[in-house]
SESERO-813439 format. One record per residue (C-alpha): y, z, x; residue in three letters. Coordinates in Angstrom, 2 decimals, decimal comma. Example, Ala and Ser with C-alpha at 12.3 -4.5 7.8 and 13.67 -1.06 7.14 Angstrom:
<rs>
+---------+---------+---------+-----+
!       y !       z !       x !   r !
+---------+---------+---------+-----+
!   -4,50 !    7,80 !   12,30 ! ALA !
!   -1,06 !    7,14 !   13,67 ! SER !
+---------+---------+---------+-----+
</rs>
This chain:
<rs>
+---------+---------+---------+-----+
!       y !       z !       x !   r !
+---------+---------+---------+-----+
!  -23,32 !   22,23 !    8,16 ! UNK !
!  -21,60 !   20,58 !   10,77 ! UNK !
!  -23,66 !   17,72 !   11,20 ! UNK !
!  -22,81 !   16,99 !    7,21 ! UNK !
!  -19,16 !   16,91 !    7,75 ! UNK !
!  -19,54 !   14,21 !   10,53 ! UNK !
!  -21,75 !   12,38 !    8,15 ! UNK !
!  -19,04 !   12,81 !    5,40 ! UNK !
!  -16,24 !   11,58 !    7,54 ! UNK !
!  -17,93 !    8,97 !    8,75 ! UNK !
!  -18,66 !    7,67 !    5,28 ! UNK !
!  -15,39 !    8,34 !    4,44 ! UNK !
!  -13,33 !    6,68 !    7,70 ! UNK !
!  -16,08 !    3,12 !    6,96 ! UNK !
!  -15,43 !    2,76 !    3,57 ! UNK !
!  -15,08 !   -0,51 !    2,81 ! UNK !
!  -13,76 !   -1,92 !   -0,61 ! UNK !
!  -14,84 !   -5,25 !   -2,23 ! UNK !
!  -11,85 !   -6,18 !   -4,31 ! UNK !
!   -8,24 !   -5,36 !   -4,15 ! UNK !
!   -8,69 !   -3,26 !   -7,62 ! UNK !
!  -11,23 !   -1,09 !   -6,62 ! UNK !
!   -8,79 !   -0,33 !   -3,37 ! UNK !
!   -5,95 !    0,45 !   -5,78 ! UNK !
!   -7,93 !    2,70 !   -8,01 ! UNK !
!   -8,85 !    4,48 !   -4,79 ! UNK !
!   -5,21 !    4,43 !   -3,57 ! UNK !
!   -3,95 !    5,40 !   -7,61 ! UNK !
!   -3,64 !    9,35 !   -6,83 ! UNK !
!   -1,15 !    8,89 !   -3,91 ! UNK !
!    0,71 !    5,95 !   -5,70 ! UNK !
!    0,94 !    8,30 !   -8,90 ! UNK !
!    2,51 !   10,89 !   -6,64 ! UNK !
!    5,10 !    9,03 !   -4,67 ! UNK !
!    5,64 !    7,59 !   -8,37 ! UNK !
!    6,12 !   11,06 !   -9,79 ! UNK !
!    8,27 !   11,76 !   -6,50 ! UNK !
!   10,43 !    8,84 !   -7,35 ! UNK !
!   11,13 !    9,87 !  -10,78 ! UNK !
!   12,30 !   13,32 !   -9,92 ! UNK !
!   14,78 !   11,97 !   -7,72 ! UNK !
!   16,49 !   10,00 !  -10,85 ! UNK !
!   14,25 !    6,59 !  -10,29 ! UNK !
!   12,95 !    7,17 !  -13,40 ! UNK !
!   12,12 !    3,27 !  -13,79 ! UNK !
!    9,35 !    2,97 !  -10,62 ! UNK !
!    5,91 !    2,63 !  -11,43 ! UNK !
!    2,85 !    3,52 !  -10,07 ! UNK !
!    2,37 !   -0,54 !   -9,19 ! UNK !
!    5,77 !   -1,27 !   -8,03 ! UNK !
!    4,48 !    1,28 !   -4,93 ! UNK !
!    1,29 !   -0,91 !   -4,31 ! UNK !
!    3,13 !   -3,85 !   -4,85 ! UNK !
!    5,76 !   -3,34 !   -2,28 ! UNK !
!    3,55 !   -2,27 !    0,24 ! UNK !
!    0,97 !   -4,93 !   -0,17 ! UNK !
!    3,58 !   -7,80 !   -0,29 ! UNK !
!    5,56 !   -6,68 !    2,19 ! UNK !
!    4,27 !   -3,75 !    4,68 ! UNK !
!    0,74 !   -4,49 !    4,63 ! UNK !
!    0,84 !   -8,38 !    4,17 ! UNK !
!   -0,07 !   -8,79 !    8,11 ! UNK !
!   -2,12 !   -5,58 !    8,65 ! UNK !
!   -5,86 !   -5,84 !    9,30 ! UNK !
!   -8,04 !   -3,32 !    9,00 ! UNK !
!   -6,51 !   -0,53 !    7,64 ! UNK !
!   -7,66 !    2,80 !    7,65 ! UNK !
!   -7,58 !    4,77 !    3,58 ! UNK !
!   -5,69 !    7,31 !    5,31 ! UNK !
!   -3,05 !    5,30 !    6,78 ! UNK !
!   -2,51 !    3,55 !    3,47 ! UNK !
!   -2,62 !    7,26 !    1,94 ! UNK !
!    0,48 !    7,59 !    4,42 ! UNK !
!    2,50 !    4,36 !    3,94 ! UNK !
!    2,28 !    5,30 !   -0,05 ! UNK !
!    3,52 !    9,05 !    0,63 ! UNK !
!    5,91 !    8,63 !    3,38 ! UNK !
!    7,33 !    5,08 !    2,28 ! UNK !
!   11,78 !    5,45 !    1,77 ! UNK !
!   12,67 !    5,85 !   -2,37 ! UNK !
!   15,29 !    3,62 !   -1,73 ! UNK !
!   13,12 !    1,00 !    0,07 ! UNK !
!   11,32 !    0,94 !   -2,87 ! UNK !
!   14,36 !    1,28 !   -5,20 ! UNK !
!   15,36 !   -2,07 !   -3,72 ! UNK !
!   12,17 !   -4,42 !   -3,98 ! UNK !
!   11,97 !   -2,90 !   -7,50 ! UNK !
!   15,29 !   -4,18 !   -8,38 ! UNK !
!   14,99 !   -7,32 !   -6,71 ! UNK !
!   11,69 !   -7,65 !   -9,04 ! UNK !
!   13,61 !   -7,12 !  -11,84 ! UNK !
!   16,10 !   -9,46 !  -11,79 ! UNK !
!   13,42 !  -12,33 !  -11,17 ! UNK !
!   11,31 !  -10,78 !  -14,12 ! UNK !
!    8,31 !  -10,48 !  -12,21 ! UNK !
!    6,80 !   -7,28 !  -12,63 ! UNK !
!    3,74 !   -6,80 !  -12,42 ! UNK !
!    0,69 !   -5,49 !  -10,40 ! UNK !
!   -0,74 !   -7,94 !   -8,00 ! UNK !
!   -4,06 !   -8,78 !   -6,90 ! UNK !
!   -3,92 !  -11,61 !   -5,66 ! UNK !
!   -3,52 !  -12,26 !   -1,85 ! UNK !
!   -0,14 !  -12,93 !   -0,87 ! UNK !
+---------+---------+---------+-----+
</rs>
């Protein structure tokens, strides 16, 4: 039994994703949560993809080889009002959207 979970978490910590899409669909459970987060403290407007965009533009833009788990983390522990912010700055240029593209 043991020598399954080290197989497991190995498979698990060397996953490696070919597109940014299939990353977010990985990543969508956490970003619906800090999304569901967000709306219960009255920022009813933020969307699952204004949490992956923020991050990817701006948190992750220089990052290399990123761990799921520490991604997992940015997404869950990232400030509301950080996001509240890039959100509104979106917004205002009317540029909303989710991005795959690299920045």
């Amino acid at each position: 039994m043991m020598v399954t979970k080290k197989i497991l978490w190995r498979y698990i910590m060397d996953m490696e994703f070919t597109s940014l899409e299939q990353l977010y669909k990985r990543l969508k459970p956490a970003l619906t949560a800090k999304a569901n987060e967000m709306h219960m403290q009255g920022y009813k407007y933020v969307k699952e993809d204004d949490v992956w965009n923020y991050l990817k533009e701006i948190k992750w833009s220089n990052s290399k080889n990123l761990l799921l788990f520490e991604m997992v983390r940015d997404i869950l522990n990232v400030d509301s009002i950080i996001i509240d912010d890039y959100v509104r700055q979106k917004l205002n240029s009317k540029n909303r959207k989710v991005y795959f593209n690299e920045v």
